[in-house]
Gaussian input, Z-matrix of N, CA and C with variables (Angstrom, degrees):
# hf/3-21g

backbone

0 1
 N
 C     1     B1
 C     2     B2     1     A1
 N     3     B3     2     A2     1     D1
 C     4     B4     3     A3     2     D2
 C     5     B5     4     A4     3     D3
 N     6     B6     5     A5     4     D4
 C     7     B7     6     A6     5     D5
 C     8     B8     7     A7     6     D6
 N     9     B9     8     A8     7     D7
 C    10    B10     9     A9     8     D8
 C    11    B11    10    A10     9     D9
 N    12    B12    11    A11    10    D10
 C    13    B13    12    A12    11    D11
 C    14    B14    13    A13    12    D12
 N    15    B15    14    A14    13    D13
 C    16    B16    15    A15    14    D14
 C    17    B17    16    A16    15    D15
 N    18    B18    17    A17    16    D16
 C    19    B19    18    A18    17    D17
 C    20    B20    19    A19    18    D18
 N    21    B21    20    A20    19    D19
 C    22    B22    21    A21    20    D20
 C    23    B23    22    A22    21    D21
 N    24    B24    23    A23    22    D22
 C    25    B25    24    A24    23    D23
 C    26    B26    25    A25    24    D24
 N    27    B27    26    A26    25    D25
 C    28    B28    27    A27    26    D26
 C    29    B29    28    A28    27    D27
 N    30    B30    29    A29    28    D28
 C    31    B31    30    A30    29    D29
 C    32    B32    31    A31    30    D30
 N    33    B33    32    A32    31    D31
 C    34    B34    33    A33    32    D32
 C    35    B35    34    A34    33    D33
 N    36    B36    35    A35    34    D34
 C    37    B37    36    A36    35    D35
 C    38    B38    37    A37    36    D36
 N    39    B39    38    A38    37    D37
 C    40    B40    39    A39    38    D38
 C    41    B41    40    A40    39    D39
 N    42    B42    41    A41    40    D40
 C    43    B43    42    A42    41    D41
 C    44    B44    43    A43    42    D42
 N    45    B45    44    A44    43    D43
 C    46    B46    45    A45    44    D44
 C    47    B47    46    A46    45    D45
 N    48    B48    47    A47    46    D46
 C    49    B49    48    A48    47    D47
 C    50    B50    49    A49    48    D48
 N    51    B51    50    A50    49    D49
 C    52    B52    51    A51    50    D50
 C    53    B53    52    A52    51    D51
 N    54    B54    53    A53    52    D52
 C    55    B55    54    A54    53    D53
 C    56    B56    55    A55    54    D54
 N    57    B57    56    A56    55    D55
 C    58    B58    57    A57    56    D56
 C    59    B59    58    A58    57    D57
 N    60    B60    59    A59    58    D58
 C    61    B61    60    A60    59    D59
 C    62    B62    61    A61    60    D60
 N    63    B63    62    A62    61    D61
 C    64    B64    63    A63    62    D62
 C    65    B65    64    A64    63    D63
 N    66    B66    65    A65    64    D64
 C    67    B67    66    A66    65    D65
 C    68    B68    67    A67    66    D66
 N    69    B69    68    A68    67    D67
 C    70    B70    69    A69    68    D68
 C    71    B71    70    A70    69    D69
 N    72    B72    71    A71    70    D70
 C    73    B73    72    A72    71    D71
 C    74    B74    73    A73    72    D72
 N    75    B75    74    A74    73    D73
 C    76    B76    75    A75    74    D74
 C    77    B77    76    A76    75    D75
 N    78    B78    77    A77    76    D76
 C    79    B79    78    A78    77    D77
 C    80    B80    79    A79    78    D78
 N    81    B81    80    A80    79    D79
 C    82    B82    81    A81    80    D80
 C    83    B83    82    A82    81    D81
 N    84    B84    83    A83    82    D82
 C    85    B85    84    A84    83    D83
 C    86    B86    85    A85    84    D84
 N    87    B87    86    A86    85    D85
 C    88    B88    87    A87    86    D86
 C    89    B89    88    A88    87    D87
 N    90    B90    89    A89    88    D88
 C    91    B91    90    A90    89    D89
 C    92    B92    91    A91    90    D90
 N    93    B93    92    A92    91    D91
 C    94    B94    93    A93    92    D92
 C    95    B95    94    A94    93    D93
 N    96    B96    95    A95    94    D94
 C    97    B97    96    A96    95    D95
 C    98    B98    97    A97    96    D96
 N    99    B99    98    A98    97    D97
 C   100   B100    99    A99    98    D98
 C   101   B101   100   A100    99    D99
 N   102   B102   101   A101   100   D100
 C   103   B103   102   A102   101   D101
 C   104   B104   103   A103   102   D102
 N   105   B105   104   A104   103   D103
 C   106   B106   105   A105   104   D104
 C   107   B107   106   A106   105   D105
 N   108   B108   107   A107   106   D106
 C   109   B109   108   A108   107   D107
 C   110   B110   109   A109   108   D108
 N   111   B111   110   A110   109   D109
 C   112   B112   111   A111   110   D110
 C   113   B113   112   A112   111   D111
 N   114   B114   113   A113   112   D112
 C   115   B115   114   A114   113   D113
 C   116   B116   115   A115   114   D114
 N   117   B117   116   A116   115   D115
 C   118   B118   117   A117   116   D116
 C   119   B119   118   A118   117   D117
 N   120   B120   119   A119   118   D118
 C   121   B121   120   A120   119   D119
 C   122   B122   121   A121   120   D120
 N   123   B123   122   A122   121   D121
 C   124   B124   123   A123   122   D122
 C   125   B125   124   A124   123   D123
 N   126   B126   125   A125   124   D124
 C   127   B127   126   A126   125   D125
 C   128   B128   127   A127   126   D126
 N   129   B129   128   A128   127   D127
 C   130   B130   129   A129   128   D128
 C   131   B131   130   A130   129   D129
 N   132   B132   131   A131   130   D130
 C   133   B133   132   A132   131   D131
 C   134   B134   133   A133   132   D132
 N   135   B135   134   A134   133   D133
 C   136   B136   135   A135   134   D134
 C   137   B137   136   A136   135   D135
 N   138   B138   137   A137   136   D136
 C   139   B139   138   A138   137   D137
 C   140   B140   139   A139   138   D138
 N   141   B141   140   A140   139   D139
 C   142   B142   141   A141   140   D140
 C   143   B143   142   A142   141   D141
 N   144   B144   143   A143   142   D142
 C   145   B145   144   A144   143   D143
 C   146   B146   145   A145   144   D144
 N   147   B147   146   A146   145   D145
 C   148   B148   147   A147   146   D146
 C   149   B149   148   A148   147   D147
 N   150   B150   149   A149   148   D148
 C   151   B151   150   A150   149   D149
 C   152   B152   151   A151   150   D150
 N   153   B153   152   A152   151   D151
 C   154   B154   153   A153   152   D152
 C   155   B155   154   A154   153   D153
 N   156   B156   155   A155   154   D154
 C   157   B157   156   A156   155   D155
 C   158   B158   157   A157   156   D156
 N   159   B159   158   A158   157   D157
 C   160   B160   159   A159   158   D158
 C   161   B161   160   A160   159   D159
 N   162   B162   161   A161   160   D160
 C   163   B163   162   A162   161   D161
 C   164   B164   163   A163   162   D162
 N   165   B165   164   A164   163   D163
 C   166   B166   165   A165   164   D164
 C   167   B167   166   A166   165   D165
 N   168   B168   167   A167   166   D166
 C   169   B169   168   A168   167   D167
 C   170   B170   169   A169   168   D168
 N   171   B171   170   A170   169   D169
 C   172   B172   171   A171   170   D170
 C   173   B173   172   A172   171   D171
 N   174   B174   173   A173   172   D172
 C   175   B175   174   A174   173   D173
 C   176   B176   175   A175   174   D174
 N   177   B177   176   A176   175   D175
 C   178   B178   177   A177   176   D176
 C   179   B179   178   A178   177   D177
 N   180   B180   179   A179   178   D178
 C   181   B181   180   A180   179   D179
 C   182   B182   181   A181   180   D180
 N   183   B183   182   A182   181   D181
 C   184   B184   183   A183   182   D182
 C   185   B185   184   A184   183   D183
 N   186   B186   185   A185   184   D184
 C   187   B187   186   A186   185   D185
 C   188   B188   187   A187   186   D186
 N   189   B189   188   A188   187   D187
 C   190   B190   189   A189   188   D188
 C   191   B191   190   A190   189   D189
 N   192   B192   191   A191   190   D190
 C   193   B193   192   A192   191   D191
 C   194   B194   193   A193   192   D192
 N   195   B195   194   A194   193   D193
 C   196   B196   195   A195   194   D194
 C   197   B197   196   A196   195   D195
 N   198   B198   197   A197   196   D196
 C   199   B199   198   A198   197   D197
 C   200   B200   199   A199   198   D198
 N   201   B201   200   A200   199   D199
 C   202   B202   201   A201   200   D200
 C   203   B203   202   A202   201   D201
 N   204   B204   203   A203   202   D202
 C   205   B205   204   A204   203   D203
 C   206   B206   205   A205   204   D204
 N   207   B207   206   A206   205   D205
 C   208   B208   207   A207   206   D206
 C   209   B209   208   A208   207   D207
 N   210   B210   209   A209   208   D208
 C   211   B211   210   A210   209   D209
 C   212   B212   211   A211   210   D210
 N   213   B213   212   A212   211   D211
 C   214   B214   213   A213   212   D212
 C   215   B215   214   A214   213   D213
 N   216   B216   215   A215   214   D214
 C   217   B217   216   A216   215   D215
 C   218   B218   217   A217   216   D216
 N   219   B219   218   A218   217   D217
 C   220   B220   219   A219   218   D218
 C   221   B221   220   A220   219   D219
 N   222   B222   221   A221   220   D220
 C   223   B223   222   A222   221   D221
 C   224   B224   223   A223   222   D222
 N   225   B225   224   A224   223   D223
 C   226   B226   225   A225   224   D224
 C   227   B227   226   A226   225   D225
 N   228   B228   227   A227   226   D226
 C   229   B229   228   A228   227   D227
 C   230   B230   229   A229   228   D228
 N   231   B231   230   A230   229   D229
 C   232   B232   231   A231   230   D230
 C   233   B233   232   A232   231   D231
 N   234   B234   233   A233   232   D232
 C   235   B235   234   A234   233   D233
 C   236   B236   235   A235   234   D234
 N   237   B237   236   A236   235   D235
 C   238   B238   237   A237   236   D236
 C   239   B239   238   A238   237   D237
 N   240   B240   239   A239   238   D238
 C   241   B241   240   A240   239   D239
 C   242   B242   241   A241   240   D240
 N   243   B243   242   A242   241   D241
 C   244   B244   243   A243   242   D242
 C   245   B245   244   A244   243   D243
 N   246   B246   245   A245   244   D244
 C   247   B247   246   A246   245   D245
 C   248   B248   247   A247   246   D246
 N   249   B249   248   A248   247   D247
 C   250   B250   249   A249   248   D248
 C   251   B251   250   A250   249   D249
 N   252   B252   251   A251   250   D250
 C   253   B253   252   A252   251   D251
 C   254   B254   253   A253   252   D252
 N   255   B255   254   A254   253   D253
 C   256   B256   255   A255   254   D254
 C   257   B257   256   A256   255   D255
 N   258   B258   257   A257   256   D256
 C   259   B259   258   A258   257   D257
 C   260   B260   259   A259   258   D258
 N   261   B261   260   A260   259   D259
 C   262   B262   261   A261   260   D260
 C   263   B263   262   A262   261   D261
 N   264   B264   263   A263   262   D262
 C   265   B265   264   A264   263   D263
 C   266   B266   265   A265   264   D264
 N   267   B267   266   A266   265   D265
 C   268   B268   267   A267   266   D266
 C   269   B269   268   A268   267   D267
 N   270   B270   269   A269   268   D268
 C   271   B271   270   A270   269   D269
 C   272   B272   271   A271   270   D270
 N   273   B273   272   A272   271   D271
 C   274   B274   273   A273   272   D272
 C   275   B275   274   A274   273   D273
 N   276   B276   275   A275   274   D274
 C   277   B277   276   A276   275   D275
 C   278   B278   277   A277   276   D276
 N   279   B279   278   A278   277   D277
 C   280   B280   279   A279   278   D278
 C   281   B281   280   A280   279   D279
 N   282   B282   281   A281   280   D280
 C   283   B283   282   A282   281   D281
 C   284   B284   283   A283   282   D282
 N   285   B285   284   A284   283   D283
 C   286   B286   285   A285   284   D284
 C   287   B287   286   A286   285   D285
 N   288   B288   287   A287   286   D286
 C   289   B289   288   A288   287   D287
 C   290   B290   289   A289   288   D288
 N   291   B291   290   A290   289   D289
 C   292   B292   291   A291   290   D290
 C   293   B293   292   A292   291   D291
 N   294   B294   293   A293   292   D292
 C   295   B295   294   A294   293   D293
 C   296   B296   295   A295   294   D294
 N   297   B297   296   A296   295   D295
 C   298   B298   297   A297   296   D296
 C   299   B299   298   A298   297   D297
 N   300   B300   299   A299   298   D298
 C   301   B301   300   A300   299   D299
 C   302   B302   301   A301   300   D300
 N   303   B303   302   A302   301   D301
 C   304   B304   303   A303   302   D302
 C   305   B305   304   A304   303   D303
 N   306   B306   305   A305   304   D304
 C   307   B307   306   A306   305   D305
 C   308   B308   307   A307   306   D306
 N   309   B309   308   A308   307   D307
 C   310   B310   309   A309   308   D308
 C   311   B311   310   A310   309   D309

   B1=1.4490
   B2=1.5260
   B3=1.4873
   B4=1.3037
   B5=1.5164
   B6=1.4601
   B7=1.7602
   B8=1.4532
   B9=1.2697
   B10=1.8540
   B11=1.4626
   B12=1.6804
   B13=1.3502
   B14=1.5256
   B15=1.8499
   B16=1.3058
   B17=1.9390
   B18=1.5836
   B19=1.3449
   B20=1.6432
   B21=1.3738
   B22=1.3642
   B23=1.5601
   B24=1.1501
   B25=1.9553
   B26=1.2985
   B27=1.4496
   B28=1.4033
   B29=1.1027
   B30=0.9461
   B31=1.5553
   B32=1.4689
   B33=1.4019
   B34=1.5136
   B35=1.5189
   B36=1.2765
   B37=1.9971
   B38=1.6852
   B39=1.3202
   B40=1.5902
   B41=1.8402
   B42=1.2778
   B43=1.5864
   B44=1.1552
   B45=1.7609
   B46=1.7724
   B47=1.4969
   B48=1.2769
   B49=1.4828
   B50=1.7277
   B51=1.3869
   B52=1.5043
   B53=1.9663
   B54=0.7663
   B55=1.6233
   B56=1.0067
   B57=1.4404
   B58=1.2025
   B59=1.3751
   B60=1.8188
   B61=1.1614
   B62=1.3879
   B63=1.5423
   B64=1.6992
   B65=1.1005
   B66=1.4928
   B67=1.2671
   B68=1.3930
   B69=1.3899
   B70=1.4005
   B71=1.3927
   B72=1.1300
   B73=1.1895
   B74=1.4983
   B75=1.5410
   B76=1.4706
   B77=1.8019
   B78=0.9277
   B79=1.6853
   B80=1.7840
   B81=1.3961
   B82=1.4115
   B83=1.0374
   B84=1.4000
   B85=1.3223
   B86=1.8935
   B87=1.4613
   B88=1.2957
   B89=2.0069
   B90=1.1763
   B91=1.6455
   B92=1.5093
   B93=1.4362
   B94=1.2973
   B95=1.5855
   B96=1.4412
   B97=1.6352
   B98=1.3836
   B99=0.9072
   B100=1.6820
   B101=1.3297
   B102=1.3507
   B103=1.3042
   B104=1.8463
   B105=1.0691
   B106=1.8623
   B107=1.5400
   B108=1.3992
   B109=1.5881
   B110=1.0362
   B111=1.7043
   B112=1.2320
   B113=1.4509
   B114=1.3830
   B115=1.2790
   B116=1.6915
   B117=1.4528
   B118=1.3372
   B119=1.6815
   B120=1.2060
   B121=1.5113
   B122=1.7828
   B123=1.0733
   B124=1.4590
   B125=1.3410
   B126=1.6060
   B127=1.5157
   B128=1.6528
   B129=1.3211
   B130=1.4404
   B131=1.4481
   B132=1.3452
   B133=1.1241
   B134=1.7479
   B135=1.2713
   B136=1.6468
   B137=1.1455
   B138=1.1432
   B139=2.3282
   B140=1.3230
   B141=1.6501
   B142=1.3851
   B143=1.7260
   B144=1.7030
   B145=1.2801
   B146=1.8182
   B147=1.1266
   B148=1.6207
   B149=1.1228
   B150=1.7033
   B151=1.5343
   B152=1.6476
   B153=1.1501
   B154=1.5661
   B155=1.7516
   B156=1.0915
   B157=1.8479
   B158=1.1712
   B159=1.4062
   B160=1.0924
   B161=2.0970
   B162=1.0390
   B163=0.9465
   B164=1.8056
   B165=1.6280
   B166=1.1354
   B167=1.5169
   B168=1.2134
   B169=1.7223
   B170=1.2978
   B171=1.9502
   B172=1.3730
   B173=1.4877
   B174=1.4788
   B175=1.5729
   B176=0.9293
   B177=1.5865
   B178=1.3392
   B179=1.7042
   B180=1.3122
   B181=1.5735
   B182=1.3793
   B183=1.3885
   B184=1.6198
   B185=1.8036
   B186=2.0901
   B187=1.4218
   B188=1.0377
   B189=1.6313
   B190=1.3772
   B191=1.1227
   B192=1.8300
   B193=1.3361
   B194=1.4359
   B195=1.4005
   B196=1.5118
   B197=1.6645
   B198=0.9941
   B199=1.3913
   B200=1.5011
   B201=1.7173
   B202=1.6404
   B203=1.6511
   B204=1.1709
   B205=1.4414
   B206=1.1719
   B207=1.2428
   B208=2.0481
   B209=1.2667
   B210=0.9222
   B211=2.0699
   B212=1.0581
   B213=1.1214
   B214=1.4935
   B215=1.5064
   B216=1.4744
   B217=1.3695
   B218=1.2301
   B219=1.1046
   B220=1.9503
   B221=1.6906
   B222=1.1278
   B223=1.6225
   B224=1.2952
   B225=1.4660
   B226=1.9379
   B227=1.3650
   B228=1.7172
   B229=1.4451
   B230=1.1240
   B231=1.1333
   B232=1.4120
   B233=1.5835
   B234=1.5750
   B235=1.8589
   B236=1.8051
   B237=1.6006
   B238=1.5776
   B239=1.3434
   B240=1.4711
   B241=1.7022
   B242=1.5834
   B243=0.9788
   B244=1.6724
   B245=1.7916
   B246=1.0190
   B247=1.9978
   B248=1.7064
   B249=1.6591
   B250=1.4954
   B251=1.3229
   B252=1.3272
   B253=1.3773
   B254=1.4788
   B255=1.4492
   B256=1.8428
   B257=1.7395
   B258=1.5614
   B259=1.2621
   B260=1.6441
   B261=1.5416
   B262=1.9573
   B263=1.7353
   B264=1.1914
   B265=1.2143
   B266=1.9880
   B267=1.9074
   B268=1.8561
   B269=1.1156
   B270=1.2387
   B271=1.6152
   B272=1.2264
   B273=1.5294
   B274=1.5326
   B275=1.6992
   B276=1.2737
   B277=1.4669
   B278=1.9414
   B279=1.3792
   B280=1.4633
   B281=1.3274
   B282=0.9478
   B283=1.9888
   B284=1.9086
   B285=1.6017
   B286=1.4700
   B287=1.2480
   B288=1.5086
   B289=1.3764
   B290=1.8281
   B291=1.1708
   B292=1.7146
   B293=1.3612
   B294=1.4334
   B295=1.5966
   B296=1.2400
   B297=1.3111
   B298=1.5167
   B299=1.6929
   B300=1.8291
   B301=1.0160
   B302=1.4815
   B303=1.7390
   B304=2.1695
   B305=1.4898
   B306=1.0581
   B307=1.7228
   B308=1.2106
   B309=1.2560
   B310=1.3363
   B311=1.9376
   A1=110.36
   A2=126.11
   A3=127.81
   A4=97.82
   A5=90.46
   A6=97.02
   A7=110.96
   A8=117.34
   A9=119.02
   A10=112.98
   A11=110.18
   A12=107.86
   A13=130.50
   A14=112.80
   A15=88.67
   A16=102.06
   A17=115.28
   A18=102.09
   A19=105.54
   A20=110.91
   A21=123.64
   A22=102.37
   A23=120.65
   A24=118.37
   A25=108.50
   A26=145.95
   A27=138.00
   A28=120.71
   A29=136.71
   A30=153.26
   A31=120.28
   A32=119.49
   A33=118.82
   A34=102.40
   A35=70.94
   A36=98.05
   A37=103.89
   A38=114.91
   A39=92.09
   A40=108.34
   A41=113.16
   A42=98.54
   A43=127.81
   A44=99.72
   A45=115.55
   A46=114.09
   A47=113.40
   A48=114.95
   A49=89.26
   A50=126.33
   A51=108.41
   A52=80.79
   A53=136.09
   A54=130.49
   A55=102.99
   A56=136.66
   A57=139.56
   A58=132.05
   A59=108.45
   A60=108.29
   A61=139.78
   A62=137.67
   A63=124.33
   A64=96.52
   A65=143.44
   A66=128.09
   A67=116.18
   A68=116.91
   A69=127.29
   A70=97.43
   A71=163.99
   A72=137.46
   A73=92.34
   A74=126.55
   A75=122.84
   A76=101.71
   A77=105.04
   A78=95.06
   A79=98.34
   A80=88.68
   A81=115.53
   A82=125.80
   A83=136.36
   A84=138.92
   A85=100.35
   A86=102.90
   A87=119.00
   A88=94.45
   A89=95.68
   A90=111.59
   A91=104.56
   A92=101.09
   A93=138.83
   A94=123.26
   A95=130.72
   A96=132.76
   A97=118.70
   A98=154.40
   A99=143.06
   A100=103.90
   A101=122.59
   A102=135.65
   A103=102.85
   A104=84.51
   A105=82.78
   A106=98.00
   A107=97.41
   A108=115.81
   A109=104.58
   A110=140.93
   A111=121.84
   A112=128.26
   A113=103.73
   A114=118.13
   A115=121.37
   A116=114.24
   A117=123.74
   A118=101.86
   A119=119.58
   A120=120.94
   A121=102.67
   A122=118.11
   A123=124.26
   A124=102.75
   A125=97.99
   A126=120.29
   A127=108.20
   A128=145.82
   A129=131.73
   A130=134.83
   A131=127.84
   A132=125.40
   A133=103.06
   A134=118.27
   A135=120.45
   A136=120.08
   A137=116.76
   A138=124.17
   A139=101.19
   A140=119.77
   A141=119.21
   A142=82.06
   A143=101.75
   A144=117.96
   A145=103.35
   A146=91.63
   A147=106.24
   A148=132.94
   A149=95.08
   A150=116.99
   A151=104.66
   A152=136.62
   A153=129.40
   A154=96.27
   A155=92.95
   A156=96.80
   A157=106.91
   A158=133.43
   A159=146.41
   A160=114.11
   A161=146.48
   A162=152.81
   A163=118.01
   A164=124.22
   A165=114.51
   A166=112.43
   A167=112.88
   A168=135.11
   A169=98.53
   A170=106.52
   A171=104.15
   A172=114.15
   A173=107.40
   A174=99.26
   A175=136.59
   A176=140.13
   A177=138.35
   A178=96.22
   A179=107.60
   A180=105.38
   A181=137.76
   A182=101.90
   A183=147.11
   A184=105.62
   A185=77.22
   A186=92.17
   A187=130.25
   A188=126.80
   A189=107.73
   A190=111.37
   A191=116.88
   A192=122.75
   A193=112.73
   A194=136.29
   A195=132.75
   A196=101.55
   A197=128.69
   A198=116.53
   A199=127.41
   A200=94.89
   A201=116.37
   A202=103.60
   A203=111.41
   A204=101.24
   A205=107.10
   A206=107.70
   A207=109.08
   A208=103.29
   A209=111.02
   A210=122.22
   A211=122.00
   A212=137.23
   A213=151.85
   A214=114.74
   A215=110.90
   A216=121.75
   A217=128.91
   A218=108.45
   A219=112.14
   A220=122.80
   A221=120.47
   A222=110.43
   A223=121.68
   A224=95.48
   A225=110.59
   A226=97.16
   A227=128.47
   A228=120.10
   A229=126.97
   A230=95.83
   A231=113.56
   A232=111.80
   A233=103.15
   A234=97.16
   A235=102.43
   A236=101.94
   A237=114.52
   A238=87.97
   A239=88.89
   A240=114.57
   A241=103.63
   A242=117.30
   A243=119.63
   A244=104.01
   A245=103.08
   A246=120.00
   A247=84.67
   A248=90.14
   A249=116.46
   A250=118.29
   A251=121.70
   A252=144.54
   A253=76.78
   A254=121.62
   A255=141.84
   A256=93.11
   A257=128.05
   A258=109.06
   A259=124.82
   A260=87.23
   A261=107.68
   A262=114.04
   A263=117.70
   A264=114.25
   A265=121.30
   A266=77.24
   A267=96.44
   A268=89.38
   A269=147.71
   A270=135.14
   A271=99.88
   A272=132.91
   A273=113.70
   A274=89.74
   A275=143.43
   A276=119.71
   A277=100.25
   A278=108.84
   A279=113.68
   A280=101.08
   A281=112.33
   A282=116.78
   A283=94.75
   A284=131.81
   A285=101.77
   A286=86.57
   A287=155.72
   A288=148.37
   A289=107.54
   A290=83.69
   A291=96.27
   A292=122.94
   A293=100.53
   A294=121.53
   A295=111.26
   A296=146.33
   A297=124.53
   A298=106.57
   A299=137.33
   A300=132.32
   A301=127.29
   A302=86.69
   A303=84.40
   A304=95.84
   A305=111.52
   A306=114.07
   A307=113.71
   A308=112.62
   A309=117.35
   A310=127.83
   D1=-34.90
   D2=-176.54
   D3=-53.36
   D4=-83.33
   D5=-168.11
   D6=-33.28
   D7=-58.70
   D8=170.62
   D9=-22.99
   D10=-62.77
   D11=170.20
   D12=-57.50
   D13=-44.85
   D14=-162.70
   D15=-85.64
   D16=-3.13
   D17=166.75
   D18=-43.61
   D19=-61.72
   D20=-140.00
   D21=-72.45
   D22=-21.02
   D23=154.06
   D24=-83.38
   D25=-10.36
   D26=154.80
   D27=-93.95
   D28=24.68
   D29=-170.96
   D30=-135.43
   D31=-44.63
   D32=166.48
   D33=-29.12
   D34=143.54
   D35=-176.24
   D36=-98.13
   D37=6.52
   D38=-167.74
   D39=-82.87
   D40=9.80
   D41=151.51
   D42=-61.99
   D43=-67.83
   D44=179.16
   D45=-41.53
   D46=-48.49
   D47=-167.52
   D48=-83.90
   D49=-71.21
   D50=-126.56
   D51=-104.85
   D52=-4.30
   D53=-164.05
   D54=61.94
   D55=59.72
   D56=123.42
   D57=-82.77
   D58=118.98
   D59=162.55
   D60=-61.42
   D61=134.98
   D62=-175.48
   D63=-43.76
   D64=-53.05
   D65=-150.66
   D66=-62.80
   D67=-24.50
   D68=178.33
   D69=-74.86
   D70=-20.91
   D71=-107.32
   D72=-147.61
   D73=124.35
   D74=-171.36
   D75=-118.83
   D76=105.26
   D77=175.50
   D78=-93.49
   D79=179.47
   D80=-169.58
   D81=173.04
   D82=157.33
   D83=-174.45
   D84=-148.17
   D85=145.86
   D86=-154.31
   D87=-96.39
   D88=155.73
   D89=-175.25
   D90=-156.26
   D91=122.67
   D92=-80.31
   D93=16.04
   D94=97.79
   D95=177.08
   D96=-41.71
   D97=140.42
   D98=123.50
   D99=-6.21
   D100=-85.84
   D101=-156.17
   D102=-113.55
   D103=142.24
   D104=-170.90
   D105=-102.61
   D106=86.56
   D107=160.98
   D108=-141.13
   D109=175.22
   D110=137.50
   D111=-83.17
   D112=144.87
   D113=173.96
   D114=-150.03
   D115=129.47
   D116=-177.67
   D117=-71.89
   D118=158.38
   D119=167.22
   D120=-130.69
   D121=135.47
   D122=174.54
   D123=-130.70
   D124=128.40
   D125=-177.93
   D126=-118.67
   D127=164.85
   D128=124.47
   D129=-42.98
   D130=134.21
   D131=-171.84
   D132=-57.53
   D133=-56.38
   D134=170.23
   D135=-39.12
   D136=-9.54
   D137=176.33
   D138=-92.35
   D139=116.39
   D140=164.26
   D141=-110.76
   D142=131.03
   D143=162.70
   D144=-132.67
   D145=-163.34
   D146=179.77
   D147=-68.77
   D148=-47.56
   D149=-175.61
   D150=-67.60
   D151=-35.44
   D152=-169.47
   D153=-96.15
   D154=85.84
   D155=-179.82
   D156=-144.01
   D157=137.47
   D158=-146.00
   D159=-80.15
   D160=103.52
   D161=-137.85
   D162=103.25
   D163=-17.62
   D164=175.74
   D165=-143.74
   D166=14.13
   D167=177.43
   D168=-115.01
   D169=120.04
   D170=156.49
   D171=-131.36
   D172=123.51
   D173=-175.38
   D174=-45.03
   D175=161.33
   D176=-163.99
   D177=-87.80
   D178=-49.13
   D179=179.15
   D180=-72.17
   D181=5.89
   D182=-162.79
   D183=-79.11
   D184=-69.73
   D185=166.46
   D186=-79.90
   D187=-14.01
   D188=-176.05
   D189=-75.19
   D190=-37.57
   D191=177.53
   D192=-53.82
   D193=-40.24
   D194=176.38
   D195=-57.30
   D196=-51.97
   D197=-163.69
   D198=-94.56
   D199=3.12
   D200=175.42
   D201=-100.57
   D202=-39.18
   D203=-156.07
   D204=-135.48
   D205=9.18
   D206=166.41
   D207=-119.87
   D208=-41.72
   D209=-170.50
   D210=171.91
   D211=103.50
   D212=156.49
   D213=-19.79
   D214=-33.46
   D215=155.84
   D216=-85.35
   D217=-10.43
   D218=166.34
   D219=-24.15
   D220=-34.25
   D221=179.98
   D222=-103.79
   D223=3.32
   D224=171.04
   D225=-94.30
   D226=-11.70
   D227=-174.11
   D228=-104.81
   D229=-31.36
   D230=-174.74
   D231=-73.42
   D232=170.37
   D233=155.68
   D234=-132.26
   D235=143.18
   D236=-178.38
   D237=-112.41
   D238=141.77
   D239=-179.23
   D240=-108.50
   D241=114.95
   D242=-177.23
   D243=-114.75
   D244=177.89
   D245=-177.30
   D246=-118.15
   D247=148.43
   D248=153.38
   D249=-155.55
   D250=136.49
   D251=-140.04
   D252=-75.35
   D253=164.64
   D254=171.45
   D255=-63.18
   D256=-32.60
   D257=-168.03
   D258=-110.10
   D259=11.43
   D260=174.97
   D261=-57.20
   D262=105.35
   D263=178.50
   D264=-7.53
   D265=-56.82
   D266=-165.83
   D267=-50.35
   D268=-71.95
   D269=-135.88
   D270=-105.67
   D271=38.10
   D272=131.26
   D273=-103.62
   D274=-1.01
   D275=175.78
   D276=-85.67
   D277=-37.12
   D278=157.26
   D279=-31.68
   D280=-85.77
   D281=-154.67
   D282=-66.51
   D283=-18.19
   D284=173.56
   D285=95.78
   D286=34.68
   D287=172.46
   D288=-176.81
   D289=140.76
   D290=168.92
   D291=-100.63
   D292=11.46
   D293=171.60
   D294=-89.62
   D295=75.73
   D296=-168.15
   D297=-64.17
   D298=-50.47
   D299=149.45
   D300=10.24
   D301=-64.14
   D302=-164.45
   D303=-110.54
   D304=31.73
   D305=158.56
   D306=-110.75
   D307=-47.21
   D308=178.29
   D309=-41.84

């Protein structure tokens, strides 16, 4: 899985195609996902949007370094603290209700 990953941040094409330099280039992958696959997201460093916000953005170089050079087991050890909106499925099964209202 390492090598998979750090090919896949040395390998993006968005130089060749778009003239982007790596240094510009912030990947990341979301925790809790949208879609429960993996998937990298690459933005410009100059784009502040939503999605790269602190509680559900985790860097690509973040992780490679956790699982290269601290422990390969690092994300079976650890615990990630993520946000979910009042109307995210998960956290009315969190709170035990599909009412978010009378849980809250």
């Amino acid at each position: 899985v390492c090598a998979c990953v750090r090919v896949l941040r040395q390998q993006a094409c968005l130089n060749e195609r778009y003239g982007i330099a790596a240094s510009q280039v912030r990947a990341f992958l979301h925790y809790h996902p949208t879609y429960y696959h993996v998937h990298v997201h690459f933005t410009h460093t100059r784009l502040q949007q939503g999605s790269v916000c602190v509680g559900k953005a985790h860097l690509l170089d973040d992780i490679i370094d956790n699982i290269t050079a601290i422990d390969e087991h690092y994300y079976k050890k650890c615990t990630l603290s993520y946000q979910l909106q009042d109307s995210h499925p998960l956290l009315r099964r969190l709170r035990g209700s599909d009412d978010v209202a009378s849980s809250a």
